[in-house]
C-alpha positions as CSV (number, residue, x, y, z in Angstrom):
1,X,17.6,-26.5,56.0
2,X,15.3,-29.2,55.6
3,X,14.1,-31.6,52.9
4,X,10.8,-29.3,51.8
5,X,12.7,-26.0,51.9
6,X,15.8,-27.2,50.2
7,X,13.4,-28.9,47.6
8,X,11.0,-25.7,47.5
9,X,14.3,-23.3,46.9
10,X,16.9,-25.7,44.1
11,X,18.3,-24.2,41.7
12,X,17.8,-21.0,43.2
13,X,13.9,-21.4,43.5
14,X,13.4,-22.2,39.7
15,X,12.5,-26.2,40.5
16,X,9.6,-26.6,42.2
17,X,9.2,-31.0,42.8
18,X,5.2,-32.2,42.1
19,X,5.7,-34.9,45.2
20,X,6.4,-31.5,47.3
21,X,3.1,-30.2,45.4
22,X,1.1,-32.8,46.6
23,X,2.3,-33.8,50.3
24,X,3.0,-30.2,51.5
25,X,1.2,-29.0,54.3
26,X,-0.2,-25.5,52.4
27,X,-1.0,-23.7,55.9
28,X,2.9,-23.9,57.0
29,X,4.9,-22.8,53.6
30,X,3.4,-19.6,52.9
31,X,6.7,-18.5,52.2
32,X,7.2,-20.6,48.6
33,X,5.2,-18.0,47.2
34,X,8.3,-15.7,47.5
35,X,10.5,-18.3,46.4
36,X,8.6,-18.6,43.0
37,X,10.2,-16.6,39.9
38,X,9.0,-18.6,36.8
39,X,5.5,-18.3,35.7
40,X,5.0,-21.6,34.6
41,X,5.9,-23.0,38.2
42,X,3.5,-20.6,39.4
43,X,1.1,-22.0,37.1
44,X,2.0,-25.4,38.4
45,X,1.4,-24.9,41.8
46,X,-1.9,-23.4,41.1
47,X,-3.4,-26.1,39.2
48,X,-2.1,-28.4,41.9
49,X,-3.9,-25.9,44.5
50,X,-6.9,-26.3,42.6
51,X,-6.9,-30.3,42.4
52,X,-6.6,-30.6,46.2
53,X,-9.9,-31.4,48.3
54,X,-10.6,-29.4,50.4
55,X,-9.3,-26.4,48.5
56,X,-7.0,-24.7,50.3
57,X,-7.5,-21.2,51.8
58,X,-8.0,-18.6,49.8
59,X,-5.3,-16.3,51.7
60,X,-2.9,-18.8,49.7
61,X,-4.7,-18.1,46.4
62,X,-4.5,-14.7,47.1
63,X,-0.5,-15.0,48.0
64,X,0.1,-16.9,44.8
65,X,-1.9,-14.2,42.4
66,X,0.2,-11.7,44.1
67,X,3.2,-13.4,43.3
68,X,2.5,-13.7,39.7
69,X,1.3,-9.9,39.6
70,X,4.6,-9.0,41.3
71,X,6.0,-10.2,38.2
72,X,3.9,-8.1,36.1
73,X,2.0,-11.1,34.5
74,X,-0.9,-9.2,34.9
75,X,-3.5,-10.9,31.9
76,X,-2.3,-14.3,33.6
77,X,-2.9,-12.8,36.7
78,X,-7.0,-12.2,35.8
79,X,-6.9,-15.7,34.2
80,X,-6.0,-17.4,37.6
81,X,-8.7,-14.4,39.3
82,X,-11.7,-16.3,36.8
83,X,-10.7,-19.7,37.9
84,X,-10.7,-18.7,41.4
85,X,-14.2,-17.5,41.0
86,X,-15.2,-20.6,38.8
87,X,-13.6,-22.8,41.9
88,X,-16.3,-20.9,44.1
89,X,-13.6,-19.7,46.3
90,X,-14.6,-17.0,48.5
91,X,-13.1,-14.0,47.2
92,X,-11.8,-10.3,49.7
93,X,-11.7,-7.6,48.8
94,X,-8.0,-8.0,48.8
95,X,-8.5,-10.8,46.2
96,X,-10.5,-7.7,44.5
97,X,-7.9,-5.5,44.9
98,X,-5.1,-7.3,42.7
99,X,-7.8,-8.4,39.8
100,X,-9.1,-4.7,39.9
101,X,-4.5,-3.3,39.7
102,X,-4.4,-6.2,36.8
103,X,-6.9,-4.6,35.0
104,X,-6.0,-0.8,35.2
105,X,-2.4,-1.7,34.5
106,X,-3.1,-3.5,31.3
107,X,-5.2,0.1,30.4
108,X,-8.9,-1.4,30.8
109,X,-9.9,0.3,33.8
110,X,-13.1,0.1,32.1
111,X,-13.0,-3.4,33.3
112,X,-11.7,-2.4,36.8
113,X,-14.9,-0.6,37.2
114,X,-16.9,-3.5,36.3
115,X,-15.1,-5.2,38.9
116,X,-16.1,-2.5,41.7
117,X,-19.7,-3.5,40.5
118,X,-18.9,-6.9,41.3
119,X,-17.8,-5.7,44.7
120,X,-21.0,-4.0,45.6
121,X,-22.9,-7.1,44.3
122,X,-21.0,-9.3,46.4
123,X,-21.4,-7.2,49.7
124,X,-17.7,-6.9,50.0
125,X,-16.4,-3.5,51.1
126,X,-14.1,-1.9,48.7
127,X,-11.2,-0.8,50.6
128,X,-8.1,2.4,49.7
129,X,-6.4,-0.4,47.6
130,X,-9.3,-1.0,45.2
131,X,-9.6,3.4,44.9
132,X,-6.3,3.5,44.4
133,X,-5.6,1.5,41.8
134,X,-8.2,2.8,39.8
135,X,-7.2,5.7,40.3
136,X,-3.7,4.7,39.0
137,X,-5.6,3.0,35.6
138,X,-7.3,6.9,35.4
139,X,-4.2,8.3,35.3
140,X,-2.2,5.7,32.8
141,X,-5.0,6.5,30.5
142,X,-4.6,9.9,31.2
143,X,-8.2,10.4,32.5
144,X,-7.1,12.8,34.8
145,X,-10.4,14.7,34.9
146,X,-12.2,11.5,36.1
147,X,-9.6,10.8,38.3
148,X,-9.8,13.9,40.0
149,X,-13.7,13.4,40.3
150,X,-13.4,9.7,41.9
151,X,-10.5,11.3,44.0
152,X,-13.6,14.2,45.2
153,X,-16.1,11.5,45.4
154,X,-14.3,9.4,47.8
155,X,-13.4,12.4,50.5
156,X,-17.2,13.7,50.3
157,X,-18.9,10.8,50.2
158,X,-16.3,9.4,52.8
159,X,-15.7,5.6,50.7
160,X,-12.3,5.4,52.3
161,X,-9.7,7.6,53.8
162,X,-7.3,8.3,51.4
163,X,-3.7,7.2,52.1
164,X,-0.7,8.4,50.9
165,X,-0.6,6.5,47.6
166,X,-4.0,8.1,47.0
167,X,-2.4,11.5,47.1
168,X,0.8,10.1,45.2
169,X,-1.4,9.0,42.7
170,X,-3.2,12.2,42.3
171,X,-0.4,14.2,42.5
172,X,1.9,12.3,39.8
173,X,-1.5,12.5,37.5
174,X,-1.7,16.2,37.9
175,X,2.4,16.4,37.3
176,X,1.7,14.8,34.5
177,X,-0.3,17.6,32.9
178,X,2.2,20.3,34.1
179,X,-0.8,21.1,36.4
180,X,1.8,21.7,39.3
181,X,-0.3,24.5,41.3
182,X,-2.9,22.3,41.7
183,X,-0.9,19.4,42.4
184,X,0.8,21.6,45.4
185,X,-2.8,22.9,46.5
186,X,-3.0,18.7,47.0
187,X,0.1,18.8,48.9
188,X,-1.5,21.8,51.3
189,X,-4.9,19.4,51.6
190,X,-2.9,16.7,52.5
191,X,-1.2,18.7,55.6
192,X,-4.5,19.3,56.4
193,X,-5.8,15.8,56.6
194,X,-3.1,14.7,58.5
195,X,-1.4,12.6,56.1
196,X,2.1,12.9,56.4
197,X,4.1,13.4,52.9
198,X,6.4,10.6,51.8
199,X,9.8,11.6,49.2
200,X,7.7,10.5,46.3
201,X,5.0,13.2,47.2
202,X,8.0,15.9,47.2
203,X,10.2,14.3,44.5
204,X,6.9,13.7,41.8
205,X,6.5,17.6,42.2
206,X,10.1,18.2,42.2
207,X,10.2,16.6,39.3
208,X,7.3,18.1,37.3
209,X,8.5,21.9,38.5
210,X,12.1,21.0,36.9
211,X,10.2,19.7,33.5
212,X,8.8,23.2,33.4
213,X,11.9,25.0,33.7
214,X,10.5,25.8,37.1
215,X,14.2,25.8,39.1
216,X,13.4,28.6,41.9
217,X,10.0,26.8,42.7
218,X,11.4,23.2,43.1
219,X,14.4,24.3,45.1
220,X,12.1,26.2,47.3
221,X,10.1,23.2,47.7
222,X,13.3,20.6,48.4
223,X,14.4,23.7,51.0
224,X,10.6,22.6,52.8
225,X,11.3,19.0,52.4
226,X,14.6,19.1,54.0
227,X,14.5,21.7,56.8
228,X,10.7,21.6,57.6
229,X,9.5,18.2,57.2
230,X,12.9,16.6,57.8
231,X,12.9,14.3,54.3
232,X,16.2,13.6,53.2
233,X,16.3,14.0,49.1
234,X,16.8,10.9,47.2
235,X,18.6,9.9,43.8
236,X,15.5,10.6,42.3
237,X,15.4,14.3,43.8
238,X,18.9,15.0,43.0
239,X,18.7,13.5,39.5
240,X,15.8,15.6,38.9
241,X,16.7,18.7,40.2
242,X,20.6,18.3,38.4
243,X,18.4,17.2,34.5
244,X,16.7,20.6,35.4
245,X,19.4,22.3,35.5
246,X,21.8,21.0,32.7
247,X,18.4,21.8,30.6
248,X,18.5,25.1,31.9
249,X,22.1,25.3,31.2
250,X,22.8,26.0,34.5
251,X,25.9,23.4,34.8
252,X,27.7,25.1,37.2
253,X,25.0,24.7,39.7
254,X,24.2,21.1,38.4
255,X,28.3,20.3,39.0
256,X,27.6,21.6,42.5
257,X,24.3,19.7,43.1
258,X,26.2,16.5,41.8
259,X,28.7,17.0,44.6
260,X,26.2,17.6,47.3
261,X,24.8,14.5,46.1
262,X,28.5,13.1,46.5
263,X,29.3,14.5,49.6
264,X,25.9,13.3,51.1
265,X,26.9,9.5,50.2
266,X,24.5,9.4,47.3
267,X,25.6,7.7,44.2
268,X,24.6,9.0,41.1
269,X,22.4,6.0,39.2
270,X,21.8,5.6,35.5
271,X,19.5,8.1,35.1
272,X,21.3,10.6,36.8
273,X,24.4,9.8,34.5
274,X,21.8,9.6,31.6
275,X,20.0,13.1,32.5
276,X,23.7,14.5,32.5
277,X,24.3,12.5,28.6
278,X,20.7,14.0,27.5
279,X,21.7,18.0,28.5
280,X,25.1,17.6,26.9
281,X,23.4,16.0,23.7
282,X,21.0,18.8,23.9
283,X,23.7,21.6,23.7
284,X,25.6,19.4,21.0
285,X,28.3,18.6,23.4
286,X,28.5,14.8,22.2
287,X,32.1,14.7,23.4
288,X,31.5,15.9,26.7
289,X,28.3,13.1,27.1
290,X,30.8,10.4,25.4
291,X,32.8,11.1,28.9
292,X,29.9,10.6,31.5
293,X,28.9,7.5,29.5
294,X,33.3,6.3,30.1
295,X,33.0,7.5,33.9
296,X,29.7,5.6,34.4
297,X,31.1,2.6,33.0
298,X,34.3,3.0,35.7
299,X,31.9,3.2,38.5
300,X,29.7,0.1,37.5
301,X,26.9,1.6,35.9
302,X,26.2,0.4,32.7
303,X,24.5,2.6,30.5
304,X,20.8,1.4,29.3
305,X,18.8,2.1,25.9
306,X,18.2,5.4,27.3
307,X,21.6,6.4,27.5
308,X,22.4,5.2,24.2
309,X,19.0,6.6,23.0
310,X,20.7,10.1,24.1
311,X,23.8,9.4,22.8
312,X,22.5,8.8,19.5
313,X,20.1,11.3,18.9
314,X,23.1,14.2,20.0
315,X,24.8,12.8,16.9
316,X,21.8,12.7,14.8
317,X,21.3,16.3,15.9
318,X,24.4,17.7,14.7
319,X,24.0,15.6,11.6
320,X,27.4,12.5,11.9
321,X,25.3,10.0,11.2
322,X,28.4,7.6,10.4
323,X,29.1,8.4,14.6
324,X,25.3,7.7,15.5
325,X,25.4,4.6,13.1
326,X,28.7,3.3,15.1
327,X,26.8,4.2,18.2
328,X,23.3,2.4,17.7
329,X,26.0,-1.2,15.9
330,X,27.9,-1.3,19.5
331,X,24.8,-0.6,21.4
332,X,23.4,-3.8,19.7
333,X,26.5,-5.4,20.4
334,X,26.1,-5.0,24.0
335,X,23.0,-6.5,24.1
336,X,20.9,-4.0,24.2
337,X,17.9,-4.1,22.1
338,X,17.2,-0.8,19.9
339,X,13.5,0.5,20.5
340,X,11.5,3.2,18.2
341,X,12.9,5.9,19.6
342,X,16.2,4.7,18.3
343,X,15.6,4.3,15.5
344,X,13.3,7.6,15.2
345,X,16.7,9.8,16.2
346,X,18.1,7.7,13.1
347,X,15.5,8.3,11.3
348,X,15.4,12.2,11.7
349,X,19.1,12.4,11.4
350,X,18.5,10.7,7.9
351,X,16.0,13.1,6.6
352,X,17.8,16.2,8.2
353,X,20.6,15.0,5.7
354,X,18.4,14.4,2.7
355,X,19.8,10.5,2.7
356,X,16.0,9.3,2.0
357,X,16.6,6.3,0.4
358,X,18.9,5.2,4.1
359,X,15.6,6.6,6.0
360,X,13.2,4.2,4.0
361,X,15.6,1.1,4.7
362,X,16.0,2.1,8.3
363,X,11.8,2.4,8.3
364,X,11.4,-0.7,6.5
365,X,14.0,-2.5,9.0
366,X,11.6,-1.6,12.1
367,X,9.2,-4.0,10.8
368,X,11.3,-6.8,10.5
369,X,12.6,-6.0,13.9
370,X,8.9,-6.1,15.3
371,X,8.9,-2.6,16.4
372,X,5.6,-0.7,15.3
373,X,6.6,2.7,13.8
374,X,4.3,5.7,15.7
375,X,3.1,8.6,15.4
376,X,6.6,10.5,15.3
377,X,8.0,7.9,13.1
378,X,5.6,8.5,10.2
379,X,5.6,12.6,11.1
380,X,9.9,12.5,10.4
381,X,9.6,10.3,7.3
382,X,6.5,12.0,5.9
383,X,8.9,15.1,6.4
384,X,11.7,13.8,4.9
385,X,9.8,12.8,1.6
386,X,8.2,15.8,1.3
387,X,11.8,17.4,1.5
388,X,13.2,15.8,-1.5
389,X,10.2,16.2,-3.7
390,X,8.9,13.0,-3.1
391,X,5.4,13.9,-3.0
392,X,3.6,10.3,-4.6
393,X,5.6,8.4,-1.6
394,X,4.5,10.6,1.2
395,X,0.8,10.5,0.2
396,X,1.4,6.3,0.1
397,X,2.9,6.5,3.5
398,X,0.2,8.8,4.7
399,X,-2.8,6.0,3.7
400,X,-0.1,3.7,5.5
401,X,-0.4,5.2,8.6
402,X,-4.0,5.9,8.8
403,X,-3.9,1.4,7.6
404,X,-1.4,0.5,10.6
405,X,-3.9,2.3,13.0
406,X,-1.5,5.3,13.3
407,X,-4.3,8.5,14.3
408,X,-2.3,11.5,12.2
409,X,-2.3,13.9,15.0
410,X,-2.0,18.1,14.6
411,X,1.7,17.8,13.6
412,X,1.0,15.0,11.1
413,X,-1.4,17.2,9.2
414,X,0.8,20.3,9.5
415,X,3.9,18.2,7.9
416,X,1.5,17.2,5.2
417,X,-0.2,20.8,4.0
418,X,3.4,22.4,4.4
419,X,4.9,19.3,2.4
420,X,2.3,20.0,-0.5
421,X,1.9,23.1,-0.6
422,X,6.1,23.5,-0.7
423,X,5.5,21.1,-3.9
424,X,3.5,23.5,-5.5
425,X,0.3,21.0,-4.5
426,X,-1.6,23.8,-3.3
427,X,-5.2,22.3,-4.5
428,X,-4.3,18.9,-2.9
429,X,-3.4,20.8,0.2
430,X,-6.5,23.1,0.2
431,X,-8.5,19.6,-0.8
432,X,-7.3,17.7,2.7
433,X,-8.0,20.8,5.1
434,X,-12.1,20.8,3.5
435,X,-11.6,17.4,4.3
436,X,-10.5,17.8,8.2
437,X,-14.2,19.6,8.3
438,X,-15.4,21.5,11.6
439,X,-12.3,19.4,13.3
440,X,-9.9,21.5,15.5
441,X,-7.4,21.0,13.5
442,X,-9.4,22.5,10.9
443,X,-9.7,25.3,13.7
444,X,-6.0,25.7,14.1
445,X,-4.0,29.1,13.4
446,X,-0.7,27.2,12.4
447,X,-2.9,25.1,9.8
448,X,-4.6,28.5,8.3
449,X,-0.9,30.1,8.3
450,X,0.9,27.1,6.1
451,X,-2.0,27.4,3.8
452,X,-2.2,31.4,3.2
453,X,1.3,31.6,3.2
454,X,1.4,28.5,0.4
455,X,-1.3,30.2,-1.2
456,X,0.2,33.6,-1.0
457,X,4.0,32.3,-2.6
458,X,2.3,30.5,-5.4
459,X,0.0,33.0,-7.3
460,X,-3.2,32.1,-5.3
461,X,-3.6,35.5,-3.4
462,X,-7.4,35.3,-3.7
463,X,-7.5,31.8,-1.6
464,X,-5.2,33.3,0.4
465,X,-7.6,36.2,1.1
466,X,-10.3,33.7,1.7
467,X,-8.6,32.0,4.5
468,X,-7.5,35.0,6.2
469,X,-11.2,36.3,6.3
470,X,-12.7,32.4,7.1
471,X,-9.8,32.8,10.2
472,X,-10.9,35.5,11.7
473,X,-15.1,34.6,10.6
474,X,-14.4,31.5,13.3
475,X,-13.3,33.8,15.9
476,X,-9.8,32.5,15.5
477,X,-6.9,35.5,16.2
478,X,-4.4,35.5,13.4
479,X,-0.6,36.1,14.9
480,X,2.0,37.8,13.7
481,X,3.2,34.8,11.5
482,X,-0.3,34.8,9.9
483,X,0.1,38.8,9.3
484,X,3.1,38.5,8.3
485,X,2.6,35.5,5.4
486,X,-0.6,37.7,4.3
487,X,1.3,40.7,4.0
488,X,3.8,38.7,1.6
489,X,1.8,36.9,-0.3
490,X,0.0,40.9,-1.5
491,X,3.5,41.9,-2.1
492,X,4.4,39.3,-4.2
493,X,1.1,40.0,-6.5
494,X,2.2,43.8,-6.3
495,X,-0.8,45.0,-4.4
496,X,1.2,47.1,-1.9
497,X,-2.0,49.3,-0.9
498,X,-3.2,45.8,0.7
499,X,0.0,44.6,2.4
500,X,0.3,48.7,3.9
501,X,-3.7,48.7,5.1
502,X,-2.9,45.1,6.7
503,X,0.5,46.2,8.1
504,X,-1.0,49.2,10.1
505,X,-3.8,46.7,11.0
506,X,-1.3,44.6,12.8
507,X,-0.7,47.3,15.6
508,X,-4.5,47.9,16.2
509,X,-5.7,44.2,16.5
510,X,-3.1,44.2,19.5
511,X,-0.5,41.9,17.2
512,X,2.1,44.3,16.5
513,X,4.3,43.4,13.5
514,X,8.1,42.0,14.2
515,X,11.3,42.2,12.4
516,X,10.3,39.5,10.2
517,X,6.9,41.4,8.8
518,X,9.0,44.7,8.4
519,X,11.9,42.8,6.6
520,X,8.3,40.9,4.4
521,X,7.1,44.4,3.6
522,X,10.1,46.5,2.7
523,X,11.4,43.8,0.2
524,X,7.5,44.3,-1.3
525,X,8.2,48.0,-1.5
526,X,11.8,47.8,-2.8
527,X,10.8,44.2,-5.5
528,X,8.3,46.9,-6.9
529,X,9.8,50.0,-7.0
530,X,8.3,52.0,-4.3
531,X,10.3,53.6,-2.0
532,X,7.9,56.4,-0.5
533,X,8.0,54.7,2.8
534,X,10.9,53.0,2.6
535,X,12.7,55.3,5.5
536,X,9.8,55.8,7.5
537,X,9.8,52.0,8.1
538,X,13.4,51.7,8.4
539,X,13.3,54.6,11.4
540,X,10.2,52.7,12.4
541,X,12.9,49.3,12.9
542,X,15.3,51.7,14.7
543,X,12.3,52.7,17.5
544,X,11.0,48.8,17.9
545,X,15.0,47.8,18.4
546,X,14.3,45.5,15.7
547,X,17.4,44.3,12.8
548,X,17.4,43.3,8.8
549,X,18.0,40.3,7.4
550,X,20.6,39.4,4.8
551,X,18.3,39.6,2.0
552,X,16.7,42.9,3.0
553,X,20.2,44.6,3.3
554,X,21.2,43.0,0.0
555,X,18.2,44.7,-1.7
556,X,18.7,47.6,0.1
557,X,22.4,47.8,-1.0
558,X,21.5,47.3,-4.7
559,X,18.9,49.9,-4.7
560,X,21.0,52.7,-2.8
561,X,23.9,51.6,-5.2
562,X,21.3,52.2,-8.8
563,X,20.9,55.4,-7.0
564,X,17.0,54.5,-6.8
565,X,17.7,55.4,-2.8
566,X,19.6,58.0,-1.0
567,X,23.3,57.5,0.2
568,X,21.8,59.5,3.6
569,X,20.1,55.8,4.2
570,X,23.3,54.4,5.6
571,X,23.7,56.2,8.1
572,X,20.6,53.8,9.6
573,X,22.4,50.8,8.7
574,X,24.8,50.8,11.6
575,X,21.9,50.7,14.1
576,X,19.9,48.1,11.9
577,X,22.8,45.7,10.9
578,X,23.5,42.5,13.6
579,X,27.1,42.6,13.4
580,X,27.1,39.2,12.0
581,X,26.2,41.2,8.8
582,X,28.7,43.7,9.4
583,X,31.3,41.4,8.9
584,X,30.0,39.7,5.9
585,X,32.7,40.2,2.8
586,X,29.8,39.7,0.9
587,X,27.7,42.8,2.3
588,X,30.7,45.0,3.5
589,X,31.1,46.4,-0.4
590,X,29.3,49.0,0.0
591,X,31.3,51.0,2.8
């Protein structure tokens, strides 16, 4: 090795000598730019490019700004682009390229587009890098209508031929969406074009079919990888395809795909093992994901935030928060730093378990940590305060959110008018939905359903009215849930002719009712002493298939045992009873 190289590469490549700066030959060590993993040596050498007369060539600008972009610098990256410019270098549209990815990965694509301007300004020729990475920006904002009409643009107006990054970068924007059949008509298009599929075309569809619950599909697709376009699946296809199915509960399947993978030399990674720690969390089977964690830690492969992320919320889930808590103190321990979805599993686990006060200090502790609390951060505490009564806090942390820059989305709002109007606060709750105005969530069924059915519970049956009639005035379909809380809320004001003429409505408008709306409208009867068609819906039940609740049978029960009903009634009861009920000391006096 000689003196430049060794000098160029000490210490690993972290030590880059100003005397090697100055007297290098540029032209003949192309390669340092590889060698380079500190940003501040990278900024070095550029400033010491810059000072040298004549400049050097621009292909070595170029090689350092992709260096520094490899290492996903990408701000510094456009800083060096504006001094390159300023230096009156003459910039390709390769040079182009990389300011135009800096830009779209840092979400201003906006600016990218500026920069295409600049292109056609300059006379320089955009090329398929320069599409494709704004193509990539559309889709990290997920513009993925605009993407798709840039994607048509540059085919009919024939800009460039796309590759087949273009097509991966349409694709994994369409799989993003669920929009998988049009994502496989791109598939078909780009058999047509001749542009030969890669595994990331097959696996990004893969994927997005076994997100969807979509098993047949993606294993008919990975048959046409394999046998007809002779593309071997990856770690990435297995670990999709085995998450798919562990979601599905399909694990004897996913045990057999993990031994293909196995058998075909293919070693599960850490998000395989994590996939596996996620589906067993899922089904509450922390035990069971505590062991793939143990044999992923015998094989090498240490367990990331993810894992742990998993591992806590499956805890949280089933509510041992003293587990989760031991979970997220060695986590830290290991040196793993805990992100907002760590502490939003806490955080729901808290609330879940009406320990408020241990929410607000685990809330309070995200600050001071740095992390910024979002949207589902504020949606589990505002749920969790609302809960326990605390109705003064929630509205605080509410004006909070909307002062952090936290946009309440259709959940928030939902969370908020339930959480009212389950305090009794039904005017507040009526106040904030005149407030939303002509907004779709102001257009939105489960909105007008936790308002009538607040309305309904608390005495209000005339506002209830009202919002069932302004529903249906916006051409908006009330569901059997919005029936059904209708229907109770006549009941409970005694005005069974109502909750009957609605109930027979149900069946007409195409919305027949469900157990639930029987179960609604024979407590009504039965709460007010009217029993004339008491059997009649009870045989009804019997036809539909459909069961009683507890509650139902328990009034039932009382009124056949006051003799206000006939004995002859339980004879229904074995069809109607889940035989849960059936084996309730509580409900089995009666026999």
């Amino acid at each position: 090795m000689n003196l430049k190289n060794y000098l160029l590469i000490k210490f690993g490549g972290n030590f880059i000598t100003k005397s090697f700066l100055l007297h290098s030959n540029f032209s003949t060590n192309r390669s340092m730019f590889h060698k380079i993993t500190n940003l501040n040596h990278a900024l070095n050498l550029f400033d010491e490019m810059s000072q040298r007369r004549p400049l050097p060539s621009v292909v070595l600008f170029n090689q350092l700004l992709t260096t520094v972009t490899k290492m996903k610098h990408f701000s510094t990256s456009l800083h060096l682009f504006n001094q390159m410019c300023s230096l009156g270098l003459p910039v390709s549209n390769y040079t182009m390229s990389i300011a135009i990815k800096c830009c779209c990965q840092l979400y201003r694509t906006k600016d990218g587009f500026a920069l295409l301007g600049c292109c056609f300004r300059r006379a320089i020729a955009p090329n398929v890098y320069i599409f494709n990475a704004l193509l990539d920006g559309l889709v990290l904002e997920d513009r993925i209508l605009e993407a798709e009409m840039l994607f048509k643009k540059l085919i009919k107006q024939k800009l460039c031929e796309p590759d087949v990054v273009t097509y991966n970068t349409m694709i994994k924007g369409l799989c993003k969406f669920s929009n998988n059949v049009t994502a496989l008509a791109l598939l078909r298009l780009m058999e047509q074009k001749n542009c030969k599929p890669s595994i990331v075309t097959y696996g990004t569809i893969i994927d997005s079919l076994c997100k969807d619950k979509l098993m047949d599909d993606a294993f008919k697709l990975l048959n046409e990888m394999v046998y007809d376009k002779r593309i071997l699946p990856d770690v990435i296809t297995y670990t999709s395809l085995i998450r798919g199915l562990c979601n599905m509960g399909r694990w004897d399947e996913a045990s057999k795909m993990l031994k293909e993978m196995e058998d075909e030399n293919i070693s599960p990674n850490v998000k395989t093992f994590t996939a596996l720690v996620d589906a067993f969390c899922k089904e509450g089977k922390v035990k069971e994901a505590e062991a793939v964690i143990n044999i992923m830690i015998e094989r090498g492969e240490f367990p990331d935030i993810v894992t742990y992320n998993s591992l806590i919320d499956g805890y949280c889930l089933r509510g041992e928060m003293i587990k989760a808590r031991e979970i997220f103190d060695s986590m830290t321990l290991r040196g793993l730093i805990p992100n907002v979805v760590t502490y939003n599993s806490l955080l729901n686990g808290y609330c879940k378990n009406l320990n408020i006060e241990k929410a607000m200090q685990m809330f309070r502790e995200m600050a001071g940590k740095g992390l910024q609390p979002d949207v589902v951060t504020y949606n589990t505490m505002l749920q969790g305060l609302f809960q326990v009564g605390r109705c003064v806090d929630a509205r605080k942390l509410f004006d909070e959110m909307h002062a952090q820059g936290q946009i309440p989305d259709q959940c928030t709002y939902g969370i908020v008018l339930e959480g009212l109007c389950n305090n009794r606060q039904v005017e507040d709750a009526l106040s904030l939905f005149h407030l939303m105005g002509d907004s779709k969530l102001n257009s939105d069924i489960v909105v007008y359903n936790i308002l009538i059915d607040g309305a309904g519970k608390y005495g209000r049956v005339n506002t209830a009215r009202v919002l069932f009639q302004g529903l249906i005035d916006k051409g908006l379909q009330p569901n059997v849930r919005t029936y059904t809380v209708m229907i109770s809320g006549f009941c409970q004001e005694g005005l069974l002719g109502e909750a009957k003429l609605l109930f027979l409505k149900m069946d007409e408008s195409g919305c027949p009712p469900n157990d639930v709306t029987y179960c609604v409208l024979l407590q009504g009867y039965l709460k007010n002493q009217h029993y004339d068609d008491v059997v009649m819906l009870l045989q009804e039940m019997d036809d539909r298939g459909y069961t009683l609740d507890a509650s139902t049978l328990s009034l039932l029960i009382d009124q056949i045992a006051t003799g206000s009903l006939d004995w002859s009634m339980l004879k229904l009861f074995g069809k109607l009873v889940p035989k849960e009920l059936l084996n309730d000391p509580s409900l089995c006096d009666w026999e």
